[in-house]
The first five atom37 places (N, CA, C, CB, O) and aatype in JSON, in Angstrom:
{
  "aatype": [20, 20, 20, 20, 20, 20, 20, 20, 20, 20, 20, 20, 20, 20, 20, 20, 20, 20, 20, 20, 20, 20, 20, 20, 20, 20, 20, 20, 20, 20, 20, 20, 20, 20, 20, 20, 20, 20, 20, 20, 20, 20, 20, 20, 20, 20, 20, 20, 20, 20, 20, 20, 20, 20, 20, 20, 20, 20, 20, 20, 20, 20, 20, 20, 20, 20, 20, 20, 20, 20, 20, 20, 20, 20, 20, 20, 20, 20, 20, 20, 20, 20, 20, 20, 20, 20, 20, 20, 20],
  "atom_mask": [
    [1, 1, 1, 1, 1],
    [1, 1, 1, 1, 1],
    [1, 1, 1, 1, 1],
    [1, 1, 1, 1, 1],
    [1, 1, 1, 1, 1],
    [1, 1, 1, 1, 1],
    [1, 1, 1, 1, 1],
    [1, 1, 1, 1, 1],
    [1, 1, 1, 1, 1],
    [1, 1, 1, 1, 1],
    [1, 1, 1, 1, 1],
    [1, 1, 1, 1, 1],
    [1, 1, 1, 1, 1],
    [1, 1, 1, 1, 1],
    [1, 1, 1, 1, 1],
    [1, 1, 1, 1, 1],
    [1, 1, 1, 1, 1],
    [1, 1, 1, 1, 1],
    [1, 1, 1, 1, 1],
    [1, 1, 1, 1, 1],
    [1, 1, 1, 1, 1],
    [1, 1, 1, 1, 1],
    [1, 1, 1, 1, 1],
    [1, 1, 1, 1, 1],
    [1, 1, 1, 1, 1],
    [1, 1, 1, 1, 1],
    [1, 1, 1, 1, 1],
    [1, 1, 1, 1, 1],
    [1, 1, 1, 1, 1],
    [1, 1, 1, 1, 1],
    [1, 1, 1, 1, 1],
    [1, 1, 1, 1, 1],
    [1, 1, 1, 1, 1],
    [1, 1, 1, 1, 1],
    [1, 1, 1, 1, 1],
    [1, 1, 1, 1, 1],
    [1, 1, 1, 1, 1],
    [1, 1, 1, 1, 1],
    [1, 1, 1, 1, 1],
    [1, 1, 1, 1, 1],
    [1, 1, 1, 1, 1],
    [1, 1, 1, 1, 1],
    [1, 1, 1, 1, 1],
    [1, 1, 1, 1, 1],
    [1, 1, 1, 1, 1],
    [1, 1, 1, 1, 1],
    [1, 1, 1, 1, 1],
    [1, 1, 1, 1, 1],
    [1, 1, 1, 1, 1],
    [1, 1, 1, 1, 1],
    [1, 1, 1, 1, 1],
    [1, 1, 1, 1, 1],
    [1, 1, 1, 1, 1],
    [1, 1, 1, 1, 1],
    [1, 1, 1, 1, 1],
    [1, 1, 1, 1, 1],
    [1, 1, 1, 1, 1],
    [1, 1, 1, 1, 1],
    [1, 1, 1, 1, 1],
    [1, 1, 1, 1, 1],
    [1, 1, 1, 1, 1],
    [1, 1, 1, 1, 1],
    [1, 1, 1, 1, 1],
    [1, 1, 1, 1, 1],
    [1, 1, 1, 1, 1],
    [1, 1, 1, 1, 1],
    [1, 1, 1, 1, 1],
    [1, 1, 1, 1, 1],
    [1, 1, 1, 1, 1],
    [1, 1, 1, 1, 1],
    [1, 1, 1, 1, 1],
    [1, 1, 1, 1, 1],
    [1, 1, 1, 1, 1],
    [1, 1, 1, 1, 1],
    [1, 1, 1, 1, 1],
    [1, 1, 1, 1, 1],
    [1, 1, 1, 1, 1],
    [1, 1, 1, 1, 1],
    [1, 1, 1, 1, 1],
    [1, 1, 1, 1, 1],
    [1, 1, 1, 1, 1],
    [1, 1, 1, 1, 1],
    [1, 1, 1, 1, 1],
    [1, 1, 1, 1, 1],
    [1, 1, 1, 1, 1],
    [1, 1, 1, 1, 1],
    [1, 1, 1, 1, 1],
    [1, 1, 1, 1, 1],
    [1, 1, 1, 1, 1]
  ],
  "atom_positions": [
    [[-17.07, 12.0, -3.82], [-15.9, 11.21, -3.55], [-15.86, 10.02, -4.5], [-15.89, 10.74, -2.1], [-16.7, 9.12, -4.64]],
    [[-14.59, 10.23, -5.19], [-14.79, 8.59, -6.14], [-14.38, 7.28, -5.24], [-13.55, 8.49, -7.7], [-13.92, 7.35, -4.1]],
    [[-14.66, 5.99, -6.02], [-14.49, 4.79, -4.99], [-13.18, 4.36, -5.33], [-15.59, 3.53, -5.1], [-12.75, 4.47, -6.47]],
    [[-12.46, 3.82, -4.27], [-11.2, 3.09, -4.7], [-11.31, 2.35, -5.7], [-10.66, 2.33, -3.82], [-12.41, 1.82, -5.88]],
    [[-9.89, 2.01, -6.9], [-9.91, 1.27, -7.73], [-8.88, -0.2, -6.95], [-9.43, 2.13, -9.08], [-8.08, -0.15, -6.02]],
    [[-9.3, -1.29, -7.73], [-8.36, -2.44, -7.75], [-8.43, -3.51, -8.83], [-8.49, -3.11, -6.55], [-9.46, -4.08, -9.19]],
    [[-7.09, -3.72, -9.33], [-7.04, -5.34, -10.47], [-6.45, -5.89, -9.39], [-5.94, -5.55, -12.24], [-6.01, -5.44, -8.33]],
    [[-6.58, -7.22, -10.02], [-5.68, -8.32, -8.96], [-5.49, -9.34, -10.45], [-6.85, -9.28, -7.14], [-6.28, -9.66, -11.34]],
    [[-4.29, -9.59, -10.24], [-4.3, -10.85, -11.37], [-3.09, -12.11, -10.33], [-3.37, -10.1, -13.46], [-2.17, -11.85, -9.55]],
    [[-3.66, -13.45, -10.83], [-2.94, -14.87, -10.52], [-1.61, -14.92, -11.27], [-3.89, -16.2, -11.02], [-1.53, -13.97, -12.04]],
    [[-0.77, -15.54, -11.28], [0.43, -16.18, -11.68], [0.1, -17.19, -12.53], [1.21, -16.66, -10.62], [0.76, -17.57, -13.5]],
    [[-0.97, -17.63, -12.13], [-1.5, -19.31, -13.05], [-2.72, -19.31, -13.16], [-1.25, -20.9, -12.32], [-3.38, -18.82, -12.24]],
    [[-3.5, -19.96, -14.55], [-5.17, -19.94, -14.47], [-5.62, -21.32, -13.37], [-5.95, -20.23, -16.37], [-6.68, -21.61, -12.81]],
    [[-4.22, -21.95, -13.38], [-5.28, -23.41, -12.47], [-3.92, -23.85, -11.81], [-6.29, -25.14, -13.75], [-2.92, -23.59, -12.49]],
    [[-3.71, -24.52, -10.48], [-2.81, -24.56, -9.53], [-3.18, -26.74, -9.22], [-3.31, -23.04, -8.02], [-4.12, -27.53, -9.15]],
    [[-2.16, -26.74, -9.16], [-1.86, -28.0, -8.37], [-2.18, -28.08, -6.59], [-0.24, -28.23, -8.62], [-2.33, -26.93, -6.15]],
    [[-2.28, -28.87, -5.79], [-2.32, -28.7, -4.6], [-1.0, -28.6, -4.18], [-3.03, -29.58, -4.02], [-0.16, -29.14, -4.9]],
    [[-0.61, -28.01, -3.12], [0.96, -27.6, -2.85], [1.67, -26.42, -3.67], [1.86, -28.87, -3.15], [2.62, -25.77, -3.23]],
    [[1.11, -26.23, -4.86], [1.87, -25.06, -5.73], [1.68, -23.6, -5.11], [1.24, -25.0, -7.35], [0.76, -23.38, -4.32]],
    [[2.52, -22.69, -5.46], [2.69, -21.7, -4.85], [1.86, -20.66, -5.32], [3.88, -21.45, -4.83], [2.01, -20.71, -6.54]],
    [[1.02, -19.7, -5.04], [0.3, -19.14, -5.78], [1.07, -17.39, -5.13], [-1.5, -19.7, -5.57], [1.46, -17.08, -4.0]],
    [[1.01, -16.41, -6.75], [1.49, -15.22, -6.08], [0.21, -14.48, -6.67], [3.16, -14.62, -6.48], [-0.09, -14.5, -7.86]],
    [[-0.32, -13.98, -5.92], [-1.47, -12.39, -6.55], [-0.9, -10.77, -6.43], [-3.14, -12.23, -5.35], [-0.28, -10.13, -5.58]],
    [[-1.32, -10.56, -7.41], [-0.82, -9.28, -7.82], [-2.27, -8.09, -7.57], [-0.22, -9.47, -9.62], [-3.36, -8.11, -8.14]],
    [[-1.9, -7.42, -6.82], [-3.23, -6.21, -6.94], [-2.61, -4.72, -6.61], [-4.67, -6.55, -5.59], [-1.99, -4.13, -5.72]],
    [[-3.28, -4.49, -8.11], [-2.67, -2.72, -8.24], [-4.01, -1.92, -7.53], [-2.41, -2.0, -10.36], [-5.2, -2.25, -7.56]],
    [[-3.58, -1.18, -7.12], [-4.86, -0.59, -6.2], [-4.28, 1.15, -6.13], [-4.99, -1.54, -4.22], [-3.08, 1.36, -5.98]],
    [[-5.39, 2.42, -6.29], [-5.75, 3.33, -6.17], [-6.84, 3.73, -5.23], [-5.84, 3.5, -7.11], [-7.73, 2.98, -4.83]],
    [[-6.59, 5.7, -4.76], [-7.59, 6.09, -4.23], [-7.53, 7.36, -4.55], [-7.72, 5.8, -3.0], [-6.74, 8.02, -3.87]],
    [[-8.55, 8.31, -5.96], [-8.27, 9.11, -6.18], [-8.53, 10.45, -5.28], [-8.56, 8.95, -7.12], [-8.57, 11.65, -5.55]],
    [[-8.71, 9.57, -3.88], [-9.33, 10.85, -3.04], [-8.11, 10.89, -1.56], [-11.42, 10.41, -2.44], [-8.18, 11.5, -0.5]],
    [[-7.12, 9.99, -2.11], [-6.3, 10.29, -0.94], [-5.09, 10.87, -1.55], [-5.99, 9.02, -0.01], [-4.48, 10.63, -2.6]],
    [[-4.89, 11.86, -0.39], [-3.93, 12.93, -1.27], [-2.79, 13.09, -0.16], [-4.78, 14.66, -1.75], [-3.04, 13.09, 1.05]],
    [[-1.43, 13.24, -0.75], [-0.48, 13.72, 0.28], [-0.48, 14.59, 0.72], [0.46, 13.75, 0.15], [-1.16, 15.39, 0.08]],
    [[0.01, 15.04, 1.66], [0.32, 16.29, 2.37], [1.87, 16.46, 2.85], [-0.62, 16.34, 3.62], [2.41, 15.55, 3.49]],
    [[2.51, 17.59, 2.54], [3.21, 17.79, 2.7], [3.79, 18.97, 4.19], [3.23, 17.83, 1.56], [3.12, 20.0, 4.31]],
    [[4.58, 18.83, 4.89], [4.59, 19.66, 5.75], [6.14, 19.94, 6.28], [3.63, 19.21, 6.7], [6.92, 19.19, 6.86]],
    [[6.28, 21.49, 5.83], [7.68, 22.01, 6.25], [7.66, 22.27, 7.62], [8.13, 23.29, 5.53], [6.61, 22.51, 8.21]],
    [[8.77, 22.24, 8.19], [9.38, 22.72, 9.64], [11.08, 23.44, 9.35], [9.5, 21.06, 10.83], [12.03, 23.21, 8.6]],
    [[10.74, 24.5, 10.52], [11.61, 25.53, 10.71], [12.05, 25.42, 11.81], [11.19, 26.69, 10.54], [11.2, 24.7, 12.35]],
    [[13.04, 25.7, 12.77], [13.28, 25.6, 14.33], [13.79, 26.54, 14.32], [13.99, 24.56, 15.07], [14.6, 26.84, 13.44]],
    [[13.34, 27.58, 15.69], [13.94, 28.68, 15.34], [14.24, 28.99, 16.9], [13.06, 29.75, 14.38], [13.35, 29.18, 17.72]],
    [[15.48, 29.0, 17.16], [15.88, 29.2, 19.33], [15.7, 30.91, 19.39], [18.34, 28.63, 20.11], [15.68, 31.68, 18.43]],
    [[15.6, 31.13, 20.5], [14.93, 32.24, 21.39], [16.37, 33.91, 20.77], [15.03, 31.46, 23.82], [16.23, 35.13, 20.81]],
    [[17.42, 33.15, 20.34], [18.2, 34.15, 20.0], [18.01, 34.77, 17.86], [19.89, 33.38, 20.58], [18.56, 35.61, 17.14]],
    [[16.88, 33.66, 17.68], [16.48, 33.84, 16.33], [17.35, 33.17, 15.02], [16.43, 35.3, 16.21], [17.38, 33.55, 13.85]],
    [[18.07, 32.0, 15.7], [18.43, 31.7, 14.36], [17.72, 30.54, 14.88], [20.02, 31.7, 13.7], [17.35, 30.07, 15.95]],
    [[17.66, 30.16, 12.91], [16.47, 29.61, 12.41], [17.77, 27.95, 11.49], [15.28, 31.22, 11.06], [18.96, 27.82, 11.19]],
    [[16.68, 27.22, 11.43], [17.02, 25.53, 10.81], [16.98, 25.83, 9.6], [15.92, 24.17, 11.09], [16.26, 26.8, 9.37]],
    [[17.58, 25.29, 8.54], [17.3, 25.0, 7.28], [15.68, 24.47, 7.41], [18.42, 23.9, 6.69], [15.36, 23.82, 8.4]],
    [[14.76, 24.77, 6.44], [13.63, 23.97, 6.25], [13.74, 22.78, 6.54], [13.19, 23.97, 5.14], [14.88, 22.35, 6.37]],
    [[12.75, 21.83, 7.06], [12.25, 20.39, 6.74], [11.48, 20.08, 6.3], [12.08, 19.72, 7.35], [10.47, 20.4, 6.92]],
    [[11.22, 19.29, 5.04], [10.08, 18.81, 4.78], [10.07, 17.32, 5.66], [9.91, 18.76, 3.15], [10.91, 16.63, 6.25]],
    [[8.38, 17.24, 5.34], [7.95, 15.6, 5.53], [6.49, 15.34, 4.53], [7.5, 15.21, 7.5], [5.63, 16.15, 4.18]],
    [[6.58, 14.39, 4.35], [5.22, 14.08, 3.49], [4.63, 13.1, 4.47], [5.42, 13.36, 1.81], [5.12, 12.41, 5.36]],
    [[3.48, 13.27, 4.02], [2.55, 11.85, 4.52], [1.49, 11.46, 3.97], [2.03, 11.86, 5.77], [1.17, 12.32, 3.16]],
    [[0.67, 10.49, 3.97], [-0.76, 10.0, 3.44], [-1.58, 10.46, 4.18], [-1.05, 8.6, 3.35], [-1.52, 10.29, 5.4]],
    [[-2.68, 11.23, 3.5], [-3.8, 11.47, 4.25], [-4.78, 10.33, 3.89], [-4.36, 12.88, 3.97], [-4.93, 10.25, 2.67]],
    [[-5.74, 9.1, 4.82], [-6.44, 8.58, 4.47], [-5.75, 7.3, 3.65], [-7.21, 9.45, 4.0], [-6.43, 6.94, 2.69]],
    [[-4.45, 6.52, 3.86], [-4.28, 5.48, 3.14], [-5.42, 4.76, 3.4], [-3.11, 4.83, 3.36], [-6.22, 4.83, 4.34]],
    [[-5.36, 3.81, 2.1], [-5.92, 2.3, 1.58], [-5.21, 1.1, 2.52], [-5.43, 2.0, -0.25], [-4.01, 0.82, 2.43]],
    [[-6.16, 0.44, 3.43], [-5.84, -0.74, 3.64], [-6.23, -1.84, 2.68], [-6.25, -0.95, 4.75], [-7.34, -1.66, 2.2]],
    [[-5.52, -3.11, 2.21], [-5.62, -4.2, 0.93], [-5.93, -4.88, 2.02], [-4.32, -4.74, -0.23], [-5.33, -4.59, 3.06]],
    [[-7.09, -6.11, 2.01], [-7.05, -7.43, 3.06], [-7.41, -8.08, 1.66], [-8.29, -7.64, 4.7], [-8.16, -7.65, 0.79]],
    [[-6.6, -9.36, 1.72], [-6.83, -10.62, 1.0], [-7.38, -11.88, 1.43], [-5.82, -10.95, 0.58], [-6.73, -12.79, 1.96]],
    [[-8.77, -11.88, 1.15], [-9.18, -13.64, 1.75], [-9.52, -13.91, 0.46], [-10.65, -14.08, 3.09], [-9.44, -13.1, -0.47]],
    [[-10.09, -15.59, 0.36], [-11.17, -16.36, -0.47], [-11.51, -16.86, 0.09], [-11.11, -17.06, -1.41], [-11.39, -16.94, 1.31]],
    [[-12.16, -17.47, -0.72], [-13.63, -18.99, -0.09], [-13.2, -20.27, 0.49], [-14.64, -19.82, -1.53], [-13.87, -21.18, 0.98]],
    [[-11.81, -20.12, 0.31], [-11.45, -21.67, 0.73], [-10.7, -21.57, 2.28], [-10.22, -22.46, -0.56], [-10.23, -22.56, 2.85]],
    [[-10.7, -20.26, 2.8], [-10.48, -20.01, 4.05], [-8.36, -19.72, 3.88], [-11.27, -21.59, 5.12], [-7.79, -19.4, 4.92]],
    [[-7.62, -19.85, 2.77], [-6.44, -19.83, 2.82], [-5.51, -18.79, 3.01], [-6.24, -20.29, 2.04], [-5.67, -17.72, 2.42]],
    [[-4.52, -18.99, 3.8], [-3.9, -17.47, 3.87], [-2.98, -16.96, 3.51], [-3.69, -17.05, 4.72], [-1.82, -17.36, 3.6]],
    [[-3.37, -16.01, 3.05], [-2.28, -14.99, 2.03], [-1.43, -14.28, 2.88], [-3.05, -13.74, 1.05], [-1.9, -13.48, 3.68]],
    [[-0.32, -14.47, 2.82], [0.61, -13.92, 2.66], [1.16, -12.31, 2.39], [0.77, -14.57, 2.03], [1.47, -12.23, 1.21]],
    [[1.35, -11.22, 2.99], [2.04, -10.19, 1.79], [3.3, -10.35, 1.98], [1.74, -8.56, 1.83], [3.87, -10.41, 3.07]],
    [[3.93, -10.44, 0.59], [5.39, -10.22, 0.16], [5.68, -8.44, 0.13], [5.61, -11.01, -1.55], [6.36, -8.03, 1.07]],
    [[5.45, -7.94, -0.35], [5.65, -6.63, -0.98], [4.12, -5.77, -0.8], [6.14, -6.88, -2.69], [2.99, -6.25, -0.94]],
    [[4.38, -4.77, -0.56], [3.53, -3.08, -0.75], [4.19, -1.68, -0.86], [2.64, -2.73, 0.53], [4.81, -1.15, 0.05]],
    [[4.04, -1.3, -1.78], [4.34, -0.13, -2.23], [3.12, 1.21, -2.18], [4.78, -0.51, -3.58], [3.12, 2.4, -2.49]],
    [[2.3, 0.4, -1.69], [1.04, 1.93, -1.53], [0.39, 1.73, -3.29], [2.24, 4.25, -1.22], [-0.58, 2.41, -3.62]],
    [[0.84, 1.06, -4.0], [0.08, 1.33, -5.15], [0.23, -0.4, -6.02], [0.86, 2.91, -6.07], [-0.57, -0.66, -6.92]],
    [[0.84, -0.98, -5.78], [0.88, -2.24, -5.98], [1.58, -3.61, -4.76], [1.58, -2.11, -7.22], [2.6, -3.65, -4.08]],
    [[0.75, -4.29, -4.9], [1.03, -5.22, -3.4], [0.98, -6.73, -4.22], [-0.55, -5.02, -1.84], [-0.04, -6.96, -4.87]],
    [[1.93, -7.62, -4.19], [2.12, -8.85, -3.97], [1.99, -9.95, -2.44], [3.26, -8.76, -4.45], [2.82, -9.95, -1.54]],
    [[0.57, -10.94, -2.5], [0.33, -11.83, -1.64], [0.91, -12.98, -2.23], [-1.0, -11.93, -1.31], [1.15, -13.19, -3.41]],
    [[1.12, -13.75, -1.12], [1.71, -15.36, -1.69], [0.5, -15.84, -0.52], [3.96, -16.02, -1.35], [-0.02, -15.32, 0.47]],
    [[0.35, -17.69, -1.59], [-0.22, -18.34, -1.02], [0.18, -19.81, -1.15], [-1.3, -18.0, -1.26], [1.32, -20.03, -1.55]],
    [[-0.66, -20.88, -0.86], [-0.48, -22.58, -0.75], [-1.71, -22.58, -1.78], [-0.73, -23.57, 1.1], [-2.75, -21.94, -1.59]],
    [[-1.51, -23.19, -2.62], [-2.84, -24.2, -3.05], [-3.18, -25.24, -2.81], [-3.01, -24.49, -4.02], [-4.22, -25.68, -3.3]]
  ]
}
């Protein structure tokens, strides 16, 4: 099994107190894979539904964001493959 990947990059190399801080972290898991799954409905006289699909995640990635200074992040945005936190400095 490979290990999840993650970057994270800042908005700024150095923050004021009060300034807004946004983090960026692109994140992978080359071991979680979709699954896809059709449905048919079919009543007792035999007619049948157009197909359905549905997809889903097998095994998503949860992202948690702390640091050392105890502050809390925020998420703005997740897409399953890139996530934006906001914070206070």
């Amino acid at each position: 099994m490979a290990a999840p990947t993650a970057t994270a990059t800042l908005t700024a190399p150095v923050y004021s107190p009060g300034d807004q801080m946004l983090l960026t972290v692109t994140y992978a898991d080359a071991d979680t894979k979709p699954l896809t799954v059709t449905i048919v409905v079919t009543d007792a006289q035999g007619n049948s539904s157009a197909p359905v699909k549905v997809t889903a995640v097998i095994d998503p990635l949860t992202l948690t964001v702390t640091d050392s200074s105890g502050r809390i992040w925020t998420r703005v945005s997740d897409n399953g493959a890139v996530a934006v936190y906001r914070a206070v400095a």
